[in-house]
N, C-alpha and C positions, 0 to 999 in steps of 0.2 A: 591597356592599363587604365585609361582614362575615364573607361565602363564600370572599375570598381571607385571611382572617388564619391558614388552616390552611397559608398559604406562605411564611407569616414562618421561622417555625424552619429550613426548608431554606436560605432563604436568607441568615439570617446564620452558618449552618456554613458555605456556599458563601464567603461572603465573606471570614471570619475562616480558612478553608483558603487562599483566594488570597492573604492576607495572609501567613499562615505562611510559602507558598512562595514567596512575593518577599522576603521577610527574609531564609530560607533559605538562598536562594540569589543571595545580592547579592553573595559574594565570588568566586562561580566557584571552577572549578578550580584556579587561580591560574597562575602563568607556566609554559609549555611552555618549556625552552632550545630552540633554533631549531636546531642540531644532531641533538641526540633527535627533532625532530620533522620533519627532512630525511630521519634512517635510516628513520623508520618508514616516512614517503611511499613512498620508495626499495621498502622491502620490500614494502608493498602493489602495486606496483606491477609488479613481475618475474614472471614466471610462474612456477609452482610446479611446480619438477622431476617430482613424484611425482603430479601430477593426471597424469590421460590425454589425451591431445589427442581432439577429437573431429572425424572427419572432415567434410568441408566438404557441407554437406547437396545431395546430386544430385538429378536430375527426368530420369531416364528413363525414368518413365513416368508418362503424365499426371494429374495428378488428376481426378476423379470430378467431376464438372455432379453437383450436387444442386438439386431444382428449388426454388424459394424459396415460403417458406410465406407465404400474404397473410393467413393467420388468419381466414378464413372456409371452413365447412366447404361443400363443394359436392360433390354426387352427383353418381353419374355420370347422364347422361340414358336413360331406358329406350330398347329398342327397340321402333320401330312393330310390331306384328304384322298 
């Protein structure tokens, strides 16, 4: 038992930090007007003139079979002579 008393000290900074930041921050940011916080949705949400659009991704031509790895290595088998 004596072997865990070198975890005392972490964990009362642990604690006394969890402590700090629920004190911290028990008042929040305080009230959003509901206005202000309709424009912004509003803006996040429209597309941005100045980005580029990017074309809609095609397949004409097919992708590549890669054979799947089982994670075991295996040689190839010799041939008879």
């Amino acid at each position: 038992m004596e072997i865990l008393l070198w975890l005392v000290p972490s964990v009362v900074v642990t604690v006394v930090a969890m402590l700090w930041v629920a004190w911290a921050g028990r008042e929040g940011r305080g009230e959003v007007d509901r206005e202000v916080a309709v424009r912004r949705l509003a803006s996040a949400l429209e597309p941005d003139p100045t980005r580029r659009r990017r074309p809609a991704p095609g397949y004409a031509a097919p992708r590549a079979s890669r054979d799947r790895s089982t994670g075991v290595a295996v040689r190839p088998s010799r041939r008879a002579s």
